[in-house]
PDB file of N, CA, C and O in Angstrom:
ATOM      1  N   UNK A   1      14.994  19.649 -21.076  1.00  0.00           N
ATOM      2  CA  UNK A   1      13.764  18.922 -20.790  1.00  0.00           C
ATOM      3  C   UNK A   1      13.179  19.331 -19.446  1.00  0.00           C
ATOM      4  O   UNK A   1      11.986  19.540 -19.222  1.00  0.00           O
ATOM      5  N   UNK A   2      14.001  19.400 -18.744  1.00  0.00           N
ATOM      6  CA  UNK A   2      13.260  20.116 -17.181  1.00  0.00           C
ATOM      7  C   UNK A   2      12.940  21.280 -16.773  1.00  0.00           C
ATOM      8  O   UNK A   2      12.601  21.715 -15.673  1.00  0.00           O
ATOM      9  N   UNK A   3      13.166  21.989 -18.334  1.00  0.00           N
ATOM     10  CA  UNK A   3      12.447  23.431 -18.676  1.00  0.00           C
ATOM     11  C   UNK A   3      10.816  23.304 -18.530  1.00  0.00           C
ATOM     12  O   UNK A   3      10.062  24.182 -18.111  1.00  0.00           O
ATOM     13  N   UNK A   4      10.413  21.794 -19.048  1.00  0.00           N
ATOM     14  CA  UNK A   4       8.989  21.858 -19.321  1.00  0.00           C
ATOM     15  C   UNK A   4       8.186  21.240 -17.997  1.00  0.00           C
ATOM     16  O   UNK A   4       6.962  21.189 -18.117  1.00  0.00           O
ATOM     17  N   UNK A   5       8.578  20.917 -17.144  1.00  0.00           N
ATOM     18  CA  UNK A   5       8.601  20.135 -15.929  1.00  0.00           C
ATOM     19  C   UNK A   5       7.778  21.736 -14.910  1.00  0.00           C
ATOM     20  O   UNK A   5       8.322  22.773 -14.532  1.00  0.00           O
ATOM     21  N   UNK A   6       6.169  21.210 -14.753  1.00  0.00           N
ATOM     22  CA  UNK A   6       5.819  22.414 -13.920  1.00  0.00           C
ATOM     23  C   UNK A   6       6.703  22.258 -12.838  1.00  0.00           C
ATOM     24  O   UNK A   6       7.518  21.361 -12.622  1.00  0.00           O
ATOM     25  N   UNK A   7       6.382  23.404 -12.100  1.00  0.00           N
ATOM     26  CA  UNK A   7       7.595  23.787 -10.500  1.00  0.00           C
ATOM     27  C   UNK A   7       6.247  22.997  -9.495  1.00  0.00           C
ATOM     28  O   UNK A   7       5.030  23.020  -9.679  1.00  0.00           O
ATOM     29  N   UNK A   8       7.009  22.378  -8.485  1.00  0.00           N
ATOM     30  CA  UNK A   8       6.516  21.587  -7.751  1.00  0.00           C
ATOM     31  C   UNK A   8       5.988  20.250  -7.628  1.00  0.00           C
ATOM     32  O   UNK A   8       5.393  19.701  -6.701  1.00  0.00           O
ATOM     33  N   UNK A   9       6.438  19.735  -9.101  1.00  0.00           N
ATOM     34  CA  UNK A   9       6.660  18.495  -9.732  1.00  0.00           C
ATOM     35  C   UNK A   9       7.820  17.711  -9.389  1.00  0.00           C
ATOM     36  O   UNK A   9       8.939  18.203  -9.538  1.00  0.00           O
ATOM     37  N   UNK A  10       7.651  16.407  -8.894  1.00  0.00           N
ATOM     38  CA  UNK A  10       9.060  15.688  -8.655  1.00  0.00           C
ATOM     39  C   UNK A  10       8.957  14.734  -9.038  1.00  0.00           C
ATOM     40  O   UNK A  10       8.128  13.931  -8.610  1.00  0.00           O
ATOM     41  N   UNK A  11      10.183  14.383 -10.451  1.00  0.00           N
ATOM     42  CA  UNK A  11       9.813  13.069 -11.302  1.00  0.00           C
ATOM     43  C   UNK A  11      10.860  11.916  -9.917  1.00  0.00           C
ATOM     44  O   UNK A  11      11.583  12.179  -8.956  1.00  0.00           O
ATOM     45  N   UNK A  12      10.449  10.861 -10.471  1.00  0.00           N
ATOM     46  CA  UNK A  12      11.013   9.729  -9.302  1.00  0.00           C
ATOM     47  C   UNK A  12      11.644   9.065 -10.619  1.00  0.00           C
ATOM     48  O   UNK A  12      11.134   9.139 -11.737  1.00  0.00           O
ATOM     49  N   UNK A  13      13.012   8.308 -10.252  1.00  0.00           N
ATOM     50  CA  UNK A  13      13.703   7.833 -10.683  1.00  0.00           C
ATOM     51  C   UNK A  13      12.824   6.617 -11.680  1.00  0.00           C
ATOM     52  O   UNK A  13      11.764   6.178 -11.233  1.00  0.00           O
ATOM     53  N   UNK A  14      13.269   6.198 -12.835  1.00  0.00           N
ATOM     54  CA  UNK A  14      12.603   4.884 -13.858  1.00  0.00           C
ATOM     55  C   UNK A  14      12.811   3.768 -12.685  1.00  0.00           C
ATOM     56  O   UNK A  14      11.866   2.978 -12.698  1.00  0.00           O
ATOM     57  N   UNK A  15      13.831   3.458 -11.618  1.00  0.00           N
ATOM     58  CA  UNK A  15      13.843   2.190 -11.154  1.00  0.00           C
ATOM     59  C   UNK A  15      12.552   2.409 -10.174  1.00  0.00           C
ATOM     60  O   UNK A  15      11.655   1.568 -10.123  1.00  0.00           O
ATOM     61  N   UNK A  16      12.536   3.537  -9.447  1.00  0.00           N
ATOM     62  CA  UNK A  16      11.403   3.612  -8.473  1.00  0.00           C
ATOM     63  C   UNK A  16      10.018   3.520  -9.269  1.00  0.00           C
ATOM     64  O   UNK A  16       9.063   3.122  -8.603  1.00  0.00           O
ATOM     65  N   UNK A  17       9.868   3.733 -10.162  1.00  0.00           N
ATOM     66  CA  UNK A  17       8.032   3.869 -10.933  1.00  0.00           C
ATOM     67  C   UNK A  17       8.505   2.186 -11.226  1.00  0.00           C
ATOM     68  O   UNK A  17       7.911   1.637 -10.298  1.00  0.00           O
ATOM     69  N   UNK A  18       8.892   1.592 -11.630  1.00  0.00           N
ATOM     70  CA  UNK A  18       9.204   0.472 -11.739  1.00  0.00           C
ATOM     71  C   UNK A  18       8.782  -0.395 -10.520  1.00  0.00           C
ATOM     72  O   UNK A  18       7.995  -1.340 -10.460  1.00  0.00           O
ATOM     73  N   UNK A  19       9.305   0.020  -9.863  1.00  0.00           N
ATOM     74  CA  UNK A  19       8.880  -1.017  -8.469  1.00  0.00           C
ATOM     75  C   UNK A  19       7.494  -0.332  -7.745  1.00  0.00           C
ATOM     76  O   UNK A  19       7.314  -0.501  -6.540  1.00  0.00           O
ATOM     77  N   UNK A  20       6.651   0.353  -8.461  1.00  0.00           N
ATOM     78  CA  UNK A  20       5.671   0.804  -7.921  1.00  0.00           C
ATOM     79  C   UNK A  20       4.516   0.414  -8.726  1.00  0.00           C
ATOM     80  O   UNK A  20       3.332   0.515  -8.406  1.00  0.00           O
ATOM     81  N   UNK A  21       5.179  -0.202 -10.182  1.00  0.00           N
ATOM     82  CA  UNK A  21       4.000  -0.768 -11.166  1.00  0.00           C
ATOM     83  C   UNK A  21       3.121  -1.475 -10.494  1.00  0.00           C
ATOM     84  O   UNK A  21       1.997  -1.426 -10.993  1.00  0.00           O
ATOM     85  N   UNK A  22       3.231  -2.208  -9.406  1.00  0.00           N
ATOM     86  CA  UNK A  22       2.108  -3.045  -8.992  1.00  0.00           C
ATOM     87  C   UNK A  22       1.333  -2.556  -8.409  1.00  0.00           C
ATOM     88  O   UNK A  22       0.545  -3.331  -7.867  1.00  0.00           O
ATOM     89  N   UNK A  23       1.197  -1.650  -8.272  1.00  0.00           N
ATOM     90  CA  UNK A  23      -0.105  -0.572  -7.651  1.00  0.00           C
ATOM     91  C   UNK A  23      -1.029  -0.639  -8.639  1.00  0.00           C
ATOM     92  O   UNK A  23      -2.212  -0.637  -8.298  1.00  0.00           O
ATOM     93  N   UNK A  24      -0.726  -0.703  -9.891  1.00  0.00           N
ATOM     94  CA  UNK A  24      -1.592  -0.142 -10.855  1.00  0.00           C
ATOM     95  C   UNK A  24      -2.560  -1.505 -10.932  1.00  0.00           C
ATOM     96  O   UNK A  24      -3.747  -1.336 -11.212  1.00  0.00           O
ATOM     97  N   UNK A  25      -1.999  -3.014 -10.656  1.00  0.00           N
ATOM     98  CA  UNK A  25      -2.896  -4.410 -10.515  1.00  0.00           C
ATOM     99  C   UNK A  25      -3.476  -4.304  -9.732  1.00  0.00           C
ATOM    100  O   UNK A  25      -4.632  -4.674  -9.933  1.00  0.00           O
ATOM    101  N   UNK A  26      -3.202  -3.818  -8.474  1.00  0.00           N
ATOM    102  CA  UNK A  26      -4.116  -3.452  -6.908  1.00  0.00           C
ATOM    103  C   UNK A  26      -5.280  -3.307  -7.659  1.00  0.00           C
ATOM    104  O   UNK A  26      -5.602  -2.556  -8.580  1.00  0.00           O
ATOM    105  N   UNK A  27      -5.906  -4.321  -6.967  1.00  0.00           N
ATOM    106  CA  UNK A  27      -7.556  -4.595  -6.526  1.00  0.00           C
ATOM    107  C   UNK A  27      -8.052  -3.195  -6.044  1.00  0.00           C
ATOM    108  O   UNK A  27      -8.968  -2.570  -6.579  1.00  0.00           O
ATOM    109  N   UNK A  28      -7.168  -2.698  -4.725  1.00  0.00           N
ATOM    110  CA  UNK A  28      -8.021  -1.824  -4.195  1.00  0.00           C
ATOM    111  C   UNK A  28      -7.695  -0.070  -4.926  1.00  0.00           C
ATOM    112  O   UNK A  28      -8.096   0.999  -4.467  1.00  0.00           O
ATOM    113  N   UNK A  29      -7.002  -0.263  -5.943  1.00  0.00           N
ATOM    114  CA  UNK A  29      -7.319   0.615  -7.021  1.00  0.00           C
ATOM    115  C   UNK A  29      -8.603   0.783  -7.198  1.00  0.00           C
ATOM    116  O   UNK A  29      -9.290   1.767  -6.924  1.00  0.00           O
ATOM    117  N   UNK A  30      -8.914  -0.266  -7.691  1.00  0.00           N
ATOM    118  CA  UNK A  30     -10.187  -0.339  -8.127  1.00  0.00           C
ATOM    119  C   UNK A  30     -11.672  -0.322  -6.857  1.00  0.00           C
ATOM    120  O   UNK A  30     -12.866  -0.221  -7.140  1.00  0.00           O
ATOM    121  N   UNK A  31     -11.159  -0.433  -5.729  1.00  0.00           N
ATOM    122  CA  UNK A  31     -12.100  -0.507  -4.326  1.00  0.00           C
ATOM    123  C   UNK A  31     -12.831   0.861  -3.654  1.00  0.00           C
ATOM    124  O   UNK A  31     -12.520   1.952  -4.132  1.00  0.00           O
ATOM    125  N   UNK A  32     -13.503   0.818  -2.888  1.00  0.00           N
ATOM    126  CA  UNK A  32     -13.802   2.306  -2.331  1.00  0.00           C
ATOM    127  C   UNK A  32     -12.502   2.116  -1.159  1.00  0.00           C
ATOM    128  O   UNK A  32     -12.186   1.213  -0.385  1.00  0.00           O
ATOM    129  N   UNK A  33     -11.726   4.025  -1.614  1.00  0.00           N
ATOM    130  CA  UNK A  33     -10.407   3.480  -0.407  1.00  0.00           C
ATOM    131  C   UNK A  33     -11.369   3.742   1.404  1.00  0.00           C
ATOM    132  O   UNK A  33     -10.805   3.580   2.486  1.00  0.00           O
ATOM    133  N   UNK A  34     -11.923   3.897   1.340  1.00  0.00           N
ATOM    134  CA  UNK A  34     -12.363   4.393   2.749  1.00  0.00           C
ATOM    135  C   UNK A  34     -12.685   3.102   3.569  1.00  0.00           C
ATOM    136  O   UNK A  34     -12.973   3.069   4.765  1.00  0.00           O
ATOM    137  N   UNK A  35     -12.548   1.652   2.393  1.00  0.00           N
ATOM    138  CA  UNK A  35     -12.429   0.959   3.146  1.00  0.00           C
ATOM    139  C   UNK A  35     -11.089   0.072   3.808  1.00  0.00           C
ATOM    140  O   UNK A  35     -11.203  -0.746   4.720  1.00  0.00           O
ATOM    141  N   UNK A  36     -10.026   0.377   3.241  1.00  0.00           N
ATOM    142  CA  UNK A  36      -8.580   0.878   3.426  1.00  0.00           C
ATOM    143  C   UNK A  36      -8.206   1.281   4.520  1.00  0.00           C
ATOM    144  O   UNK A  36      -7.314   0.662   5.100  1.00  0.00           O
ATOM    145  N   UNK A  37      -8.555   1.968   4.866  1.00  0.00           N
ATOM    146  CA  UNK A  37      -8.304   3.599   6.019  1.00  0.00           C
ATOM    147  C   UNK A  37      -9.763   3.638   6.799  1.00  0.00           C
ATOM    148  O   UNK A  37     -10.460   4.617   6.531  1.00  0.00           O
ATOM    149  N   UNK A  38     -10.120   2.993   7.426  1.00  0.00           N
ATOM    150  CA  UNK A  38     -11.448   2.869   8.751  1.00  0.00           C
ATOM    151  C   UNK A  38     -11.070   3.388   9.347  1.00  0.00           C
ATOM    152  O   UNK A  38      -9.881   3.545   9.625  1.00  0.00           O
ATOM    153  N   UNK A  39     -12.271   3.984   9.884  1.00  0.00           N
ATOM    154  CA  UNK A  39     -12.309   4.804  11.206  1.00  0.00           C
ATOM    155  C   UNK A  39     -11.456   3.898  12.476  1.00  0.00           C
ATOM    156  O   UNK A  39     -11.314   2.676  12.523  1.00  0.00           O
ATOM    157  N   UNK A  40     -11.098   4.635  13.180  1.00  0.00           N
ATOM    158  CA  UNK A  40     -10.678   3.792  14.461  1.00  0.00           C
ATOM    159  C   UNK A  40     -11.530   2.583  14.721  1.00  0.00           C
ATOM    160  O   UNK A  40     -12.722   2.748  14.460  1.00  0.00           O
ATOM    161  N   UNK A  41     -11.213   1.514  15.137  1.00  0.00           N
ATOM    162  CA  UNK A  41     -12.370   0.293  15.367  1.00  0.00           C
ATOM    163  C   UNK A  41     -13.280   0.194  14.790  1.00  0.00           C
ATOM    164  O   UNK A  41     -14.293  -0.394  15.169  1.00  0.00           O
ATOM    165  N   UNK A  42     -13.076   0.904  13.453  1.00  0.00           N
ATOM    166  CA  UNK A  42     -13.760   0.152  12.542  1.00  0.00           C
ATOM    167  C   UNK A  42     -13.491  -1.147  11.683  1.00  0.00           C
ATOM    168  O   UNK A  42     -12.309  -1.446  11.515  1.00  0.00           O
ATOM    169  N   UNK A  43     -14.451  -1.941  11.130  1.00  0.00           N
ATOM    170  CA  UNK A  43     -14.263  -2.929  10.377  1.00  0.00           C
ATOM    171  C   UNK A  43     -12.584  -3.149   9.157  1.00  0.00           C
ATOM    172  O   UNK A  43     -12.151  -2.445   8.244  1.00  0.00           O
ATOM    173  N   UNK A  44     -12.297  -3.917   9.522  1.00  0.00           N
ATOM    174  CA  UNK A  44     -11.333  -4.269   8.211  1.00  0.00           C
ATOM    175  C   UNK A  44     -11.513  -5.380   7.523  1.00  0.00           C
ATOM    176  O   UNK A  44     -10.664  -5.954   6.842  1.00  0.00           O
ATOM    177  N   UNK A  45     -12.624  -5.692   7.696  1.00  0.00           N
ATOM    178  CA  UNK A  45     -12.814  -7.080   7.064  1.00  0.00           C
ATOM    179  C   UNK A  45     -13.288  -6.902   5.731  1.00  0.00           C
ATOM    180  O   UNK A  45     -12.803  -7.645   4.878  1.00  0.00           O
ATOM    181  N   UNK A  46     -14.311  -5.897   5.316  1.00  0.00           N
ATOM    182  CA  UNK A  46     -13.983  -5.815   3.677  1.00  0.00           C
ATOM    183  C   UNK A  46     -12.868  -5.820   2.872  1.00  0.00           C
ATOM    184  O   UNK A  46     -12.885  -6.425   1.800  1.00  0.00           O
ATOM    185  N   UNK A  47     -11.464  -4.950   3.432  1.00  0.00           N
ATOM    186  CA  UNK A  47     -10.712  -4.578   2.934  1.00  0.00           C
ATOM    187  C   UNK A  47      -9.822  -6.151   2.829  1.00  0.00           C
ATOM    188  O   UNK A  47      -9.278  -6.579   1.811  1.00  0.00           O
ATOM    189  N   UNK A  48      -9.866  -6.830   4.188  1.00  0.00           N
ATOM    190  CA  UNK A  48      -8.919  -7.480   4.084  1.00  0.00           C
ATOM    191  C   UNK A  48      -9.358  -9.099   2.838  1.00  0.00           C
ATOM    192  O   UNK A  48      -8.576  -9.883   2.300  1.00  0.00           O
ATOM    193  N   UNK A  49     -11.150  -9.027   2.774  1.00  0.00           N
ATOM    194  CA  UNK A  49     -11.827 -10.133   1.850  1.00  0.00           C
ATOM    195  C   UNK A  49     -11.006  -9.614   0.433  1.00  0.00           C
ATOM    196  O   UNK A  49     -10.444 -10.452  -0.271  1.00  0.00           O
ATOM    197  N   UNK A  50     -10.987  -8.113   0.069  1.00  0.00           N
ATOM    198  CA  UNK A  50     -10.510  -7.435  -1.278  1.00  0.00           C
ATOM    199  C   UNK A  50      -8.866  -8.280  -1.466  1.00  0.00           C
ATOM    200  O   UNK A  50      -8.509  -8.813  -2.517  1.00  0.00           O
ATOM    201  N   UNK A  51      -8.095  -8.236  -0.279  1.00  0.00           N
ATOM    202  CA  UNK A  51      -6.990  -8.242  -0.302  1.00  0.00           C
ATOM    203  C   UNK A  51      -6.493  -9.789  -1.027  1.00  0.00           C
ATOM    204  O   UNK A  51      -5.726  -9.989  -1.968  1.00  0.00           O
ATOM    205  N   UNK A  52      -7.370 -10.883  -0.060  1.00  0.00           N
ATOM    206  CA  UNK A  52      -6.821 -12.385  -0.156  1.00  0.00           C
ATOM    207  C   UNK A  52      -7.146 -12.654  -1.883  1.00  0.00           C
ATOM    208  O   UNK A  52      -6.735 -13.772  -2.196  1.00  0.00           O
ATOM    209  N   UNK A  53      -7.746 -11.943  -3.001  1.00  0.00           N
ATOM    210  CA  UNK A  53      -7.530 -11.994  -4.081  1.00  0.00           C
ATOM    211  C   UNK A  53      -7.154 -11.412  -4.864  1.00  0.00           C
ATOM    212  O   UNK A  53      -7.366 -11.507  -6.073  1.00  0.00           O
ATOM    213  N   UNK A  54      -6.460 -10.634  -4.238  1.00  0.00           N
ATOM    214  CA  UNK A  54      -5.169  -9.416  -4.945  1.00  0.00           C
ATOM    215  C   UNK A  54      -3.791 -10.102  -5.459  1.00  0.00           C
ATOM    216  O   UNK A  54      -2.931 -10.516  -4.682  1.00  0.00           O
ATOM    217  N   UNK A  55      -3.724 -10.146  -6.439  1.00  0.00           N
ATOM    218  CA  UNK A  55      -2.122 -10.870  -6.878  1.00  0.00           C
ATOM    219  C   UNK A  55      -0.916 -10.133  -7.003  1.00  0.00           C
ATOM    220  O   UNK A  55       0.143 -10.468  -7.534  1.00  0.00           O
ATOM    221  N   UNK A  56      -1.246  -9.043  -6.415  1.00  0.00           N
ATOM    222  CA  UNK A  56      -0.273  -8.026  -6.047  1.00  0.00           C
ATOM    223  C   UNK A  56       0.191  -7.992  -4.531  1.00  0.00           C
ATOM    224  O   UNK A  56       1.123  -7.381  -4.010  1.00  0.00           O
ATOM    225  N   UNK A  57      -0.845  -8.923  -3.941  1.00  0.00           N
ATOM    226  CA  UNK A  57      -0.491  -8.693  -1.868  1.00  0.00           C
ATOM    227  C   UNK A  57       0.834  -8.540  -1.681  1.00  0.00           C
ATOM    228  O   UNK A  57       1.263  -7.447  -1.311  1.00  0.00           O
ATOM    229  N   UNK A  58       1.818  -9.781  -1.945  1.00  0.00           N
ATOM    230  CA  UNK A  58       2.201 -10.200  -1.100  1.00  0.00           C
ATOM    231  C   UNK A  58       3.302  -8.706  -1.648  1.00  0.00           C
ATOM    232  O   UNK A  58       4.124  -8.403  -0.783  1.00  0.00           O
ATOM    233  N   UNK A  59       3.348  -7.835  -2.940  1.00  0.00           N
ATOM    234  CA  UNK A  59       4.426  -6.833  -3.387  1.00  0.00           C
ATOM    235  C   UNK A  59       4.014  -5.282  -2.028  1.00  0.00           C
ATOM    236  O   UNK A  59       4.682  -4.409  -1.475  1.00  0.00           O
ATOM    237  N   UNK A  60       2.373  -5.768  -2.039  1.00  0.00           N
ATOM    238  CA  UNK A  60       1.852  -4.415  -0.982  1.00  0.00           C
ATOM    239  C   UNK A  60       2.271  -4.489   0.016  1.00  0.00           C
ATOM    240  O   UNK A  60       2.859  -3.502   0.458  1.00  0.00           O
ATOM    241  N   UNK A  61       2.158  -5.708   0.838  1.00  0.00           N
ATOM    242  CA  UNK A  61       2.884  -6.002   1.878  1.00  0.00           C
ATOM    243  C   UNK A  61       4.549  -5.621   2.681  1.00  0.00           C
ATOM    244  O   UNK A  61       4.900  -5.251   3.801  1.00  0.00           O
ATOM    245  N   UNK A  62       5.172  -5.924   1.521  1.00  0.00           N
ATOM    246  CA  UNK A  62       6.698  -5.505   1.208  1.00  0.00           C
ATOM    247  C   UNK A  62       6.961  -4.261   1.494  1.00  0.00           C
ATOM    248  O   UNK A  62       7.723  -3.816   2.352  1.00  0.00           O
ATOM    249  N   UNK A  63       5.699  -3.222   0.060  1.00  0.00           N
ATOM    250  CA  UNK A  63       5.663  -1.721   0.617  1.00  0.00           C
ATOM    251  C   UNK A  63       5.371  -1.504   1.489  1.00  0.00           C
ATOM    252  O   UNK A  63       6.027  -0.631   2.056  1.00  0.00           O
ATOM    253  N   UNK A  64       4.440  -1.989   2.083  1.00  0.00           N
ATOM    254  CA  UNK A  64       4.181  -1.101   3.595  1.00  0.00           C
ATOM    255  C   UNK A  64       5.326  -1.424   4.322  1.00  0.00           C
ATOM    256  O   UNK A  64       5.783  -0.393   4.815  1.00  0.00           O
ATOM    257  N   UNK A  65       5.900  -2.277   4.564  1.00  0.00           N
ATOM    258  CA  UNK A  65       6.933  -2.956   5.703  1.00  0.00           C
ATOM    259  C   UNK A  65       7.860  -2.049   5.434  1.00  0.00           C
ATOM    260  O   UNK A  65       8.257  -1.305   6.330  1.00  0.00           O
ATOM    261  N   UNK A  66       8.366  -1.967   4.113  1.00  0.00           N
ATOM    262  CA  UNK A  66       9.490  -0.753   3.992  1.00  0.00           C
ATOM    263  C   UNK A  66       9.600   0.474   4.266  1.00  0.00           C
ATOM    264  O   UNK A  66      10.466   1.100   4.878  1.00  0.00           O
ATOM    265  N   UNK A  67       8.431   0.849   3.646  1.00  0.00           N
ATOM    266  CA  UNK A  67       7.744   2.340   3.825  1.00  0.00           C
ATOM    267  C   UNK A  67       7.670   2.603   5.350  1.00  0.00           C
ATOM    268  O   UNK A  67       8.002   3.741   5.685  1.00  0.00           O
ATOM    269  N   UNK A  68       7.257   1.668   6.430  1.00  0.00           N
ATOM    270  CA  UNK A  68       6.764   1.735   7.821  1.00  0.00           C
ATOM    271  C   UNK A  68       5.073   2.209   7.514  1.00  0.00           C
ATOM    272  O   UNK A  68       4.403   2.806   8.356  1.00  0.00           O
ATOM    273  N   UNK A  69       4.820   2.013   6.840  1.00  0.00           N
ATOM    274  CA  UNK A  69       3.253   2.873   6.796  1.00  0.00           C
ATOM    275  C   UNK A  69       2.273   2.115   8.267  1.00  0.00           C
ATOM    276  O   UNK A  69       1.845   1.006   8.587  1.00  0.00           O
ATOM    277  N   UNK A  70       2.287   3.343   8.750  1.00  0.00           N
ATOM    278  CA  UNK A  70       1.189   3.549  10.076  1.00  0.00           C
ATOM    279  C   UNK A  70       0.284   3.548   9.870  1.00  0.00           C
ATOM    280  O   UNK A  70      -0.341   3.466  10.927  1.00  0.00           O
ATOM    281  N   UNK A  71      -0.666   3.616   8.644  1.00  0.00           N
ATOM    282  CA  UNK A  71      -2.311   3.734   8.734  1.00  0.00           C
ATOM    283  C   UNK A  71      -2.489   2.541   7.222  1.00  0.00           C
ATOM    284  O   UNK A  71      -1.821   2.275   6.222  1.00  0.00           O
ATOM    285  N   UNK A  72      -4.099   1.999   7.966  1.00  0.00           N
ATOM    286  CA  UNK A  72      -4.413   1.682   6.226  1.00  0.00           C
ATOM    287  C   UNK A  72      -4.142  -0.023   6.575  1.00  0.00           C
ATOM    288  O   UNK A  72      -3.284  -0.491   7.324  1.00  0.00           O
ATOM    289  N   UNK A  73      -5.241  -0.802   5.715  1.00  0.00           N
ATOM    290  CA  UNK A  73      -4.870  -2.070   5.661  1.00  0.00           C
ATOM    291  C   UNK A  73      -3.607  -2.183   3.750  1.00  0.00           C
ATOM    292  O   UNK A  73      -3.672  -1.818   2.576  1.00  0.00           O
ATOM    293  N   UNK A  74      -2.933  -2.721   4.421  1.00  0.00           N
ATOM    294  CA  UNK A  74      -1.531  -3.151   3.361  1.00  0.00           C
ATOM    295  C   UNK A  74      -1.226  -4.543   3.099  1.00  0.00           C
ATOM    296  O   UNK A  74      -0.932  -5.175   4.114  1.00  0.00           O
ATOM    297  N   UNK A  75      -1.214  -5.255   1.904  1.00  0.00           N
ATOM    298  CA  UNK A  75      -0.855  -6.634   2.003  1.00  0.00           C
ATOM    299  C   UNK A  75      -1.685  -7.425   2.703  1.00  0.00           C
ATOM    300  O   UNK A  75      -1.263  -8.511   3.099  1.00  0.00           O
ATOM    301  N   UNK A  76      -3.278  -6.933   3.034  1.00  0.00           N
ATOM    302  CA  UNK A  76      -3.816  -7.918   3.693  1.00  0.00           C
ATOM    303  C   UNK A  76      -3.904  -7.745   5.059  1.00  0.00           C
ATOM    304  O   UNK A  76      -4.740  -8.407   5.674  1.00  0.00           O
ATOM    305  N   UNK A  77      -3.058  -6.833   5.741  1.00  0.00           N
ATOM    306  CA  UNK A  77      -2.770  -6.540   7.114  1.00  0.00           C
ATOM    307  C   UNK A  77      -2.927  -5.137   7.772  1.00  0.00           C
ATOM    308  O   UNK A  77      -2.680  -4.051   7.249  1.00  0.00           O
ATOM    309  N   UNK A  78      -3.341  -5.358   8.895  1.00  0.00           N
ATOM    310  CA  UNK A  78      -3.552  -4.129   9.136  1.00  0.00           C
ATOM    311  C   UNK A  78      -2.594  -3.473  10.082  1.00  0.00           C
ATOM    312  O   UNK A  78      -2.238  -4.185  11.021  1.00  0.00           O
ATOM    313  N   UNK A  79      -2.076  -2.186  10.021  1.00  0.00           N
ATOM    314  CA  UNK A  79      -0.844  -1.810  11.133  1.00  0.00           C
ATOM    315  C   UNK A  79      -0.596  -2.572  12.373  1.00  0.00           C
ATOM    316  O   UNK A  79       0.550  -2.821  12.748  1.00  0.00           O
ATOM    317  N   UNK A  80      -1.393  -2.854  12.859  1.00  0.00           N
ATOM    318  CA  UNK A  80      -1.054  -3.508  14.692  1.00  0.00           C
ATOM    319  C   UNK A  80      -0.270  -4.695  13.853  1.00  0.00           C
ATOM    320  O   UNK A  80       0.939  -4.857  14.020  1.00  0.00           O
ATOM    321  N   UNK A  81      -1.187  -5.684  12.751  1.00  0.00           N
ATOM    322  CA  UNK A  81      -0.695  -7.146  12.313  1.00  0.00           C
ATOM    323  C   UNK A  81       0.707  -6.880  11.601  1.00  0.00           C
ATOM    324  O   UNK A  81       1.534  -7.783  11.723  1.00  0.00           O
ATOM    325  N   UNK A  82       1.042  -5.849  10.934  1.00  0.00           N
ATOM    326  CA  UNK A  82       2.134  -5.213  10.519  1.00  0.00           C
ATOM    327  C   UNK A  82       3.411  -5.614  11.408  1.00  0.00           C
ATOM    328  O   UNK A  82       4.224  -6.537  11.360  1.00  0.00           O
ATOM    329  N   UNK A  83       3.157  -4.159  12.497  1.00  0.00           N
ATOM    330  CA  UNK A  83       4.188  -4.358  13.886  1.00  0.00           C
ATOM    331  C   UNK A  83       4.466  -5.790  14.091  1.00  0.00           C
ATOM    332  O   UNK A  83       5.550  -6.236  13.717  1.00  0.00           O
ATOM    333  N   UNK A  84       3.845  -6.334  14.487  1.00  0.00           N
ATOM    334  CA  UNK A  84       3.469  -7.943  15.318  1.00  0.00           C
ATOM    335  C   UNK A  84       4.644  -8.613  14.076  1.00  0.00           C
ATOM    336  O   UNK A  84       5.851  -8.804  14.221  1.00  0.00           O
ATOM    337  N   UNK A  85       3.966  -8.812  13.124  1.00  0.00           N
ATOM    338  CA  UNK A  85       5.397  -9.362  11.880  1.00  0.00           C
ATOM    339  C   UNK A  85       6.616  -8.788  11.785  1.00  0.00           C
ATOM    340  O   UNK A  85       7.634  -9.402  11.467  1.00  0.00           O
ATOM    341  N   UNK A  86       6.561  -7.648  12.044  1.00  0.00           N
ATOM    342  CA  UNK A  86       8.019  -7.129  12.208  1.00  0.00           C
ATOM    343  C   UNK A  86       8.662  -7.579  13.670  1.00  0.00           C
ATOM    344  O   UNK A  86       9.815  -8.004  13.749  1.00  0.00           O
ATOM    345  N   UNK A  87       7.959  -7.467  14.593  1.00  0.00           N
ATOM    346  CA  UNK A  87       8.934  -8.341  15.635  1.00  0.00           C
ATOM    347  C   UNK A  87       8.894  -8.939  15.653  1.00  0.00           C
ATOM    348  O   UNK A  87       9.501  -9.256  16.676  1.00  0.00           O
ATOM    349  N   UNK A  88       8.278 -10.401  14.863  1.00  0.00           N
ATOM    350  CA  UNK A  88       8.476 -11.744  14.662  1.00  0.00           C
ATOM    351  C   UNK A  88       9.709 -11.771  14.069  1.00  0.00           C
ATOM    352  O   UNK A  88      10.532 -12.545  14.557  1.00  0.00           O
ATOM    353  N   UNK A  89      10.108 -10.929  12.884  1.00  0.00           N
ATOM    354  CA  UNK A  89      10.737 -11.241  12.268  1.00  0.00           C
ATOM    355  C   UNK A  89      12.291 -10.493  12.506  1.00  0.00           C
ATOM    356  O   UNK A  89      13.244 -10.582  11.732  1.00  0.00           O
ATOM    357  N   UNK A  90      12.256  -9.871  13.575  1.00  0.00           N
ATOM    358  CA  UNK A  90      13.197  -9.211  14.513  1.00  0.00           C
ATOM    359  C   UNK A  90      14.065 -10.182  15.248  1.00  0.00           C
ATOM    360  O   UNK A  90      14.895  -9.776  16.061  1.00  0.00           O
TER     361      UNK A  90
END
């Protein structure tokens, strides 16, 4: 079977696509991402209005925290609010 597998393809384990299904409910699937990823001091307040009716937040949230993701509003939050929860919770 991994005869047919183009080269530079990397399948991810069934448990990992599994715990990534909730991407596919993400709201901001469906959003323009550029409002996601702002310019420096730019606005996050669209992204974060998209977020508070996402029924996926609180799983995005989780990912980013795990992941460490440095850029990008996640779960509603944006990196600085990220950090700040992680040493709360430190």
């Amino acid at each position: 079977m991994t005869d047919s597998i183009p080269a530079g393809v990397t399948l991810l384990p069934l448990s990992e696509v599994e715990e990534l299904g909730w991407q596919e409910q993400a709201l901001c699937a469906q959003t323009d991402p550029e409002a996601f990823f702002p310019e420096k001091g730019g606005s996050t307040r669209e992204a974060k209005r998209v977020c508070l009716s996402c029924e996926v937040r609180v799983d995005c949230l989780e990912y980013a925290l795990e992941q460490d993701e440095r850029f990008g509003i996640w779960g509603g939050l944006s990196e600085r609010e990220r950090r700040r929860l992680k040493k709360r919770a430190i």
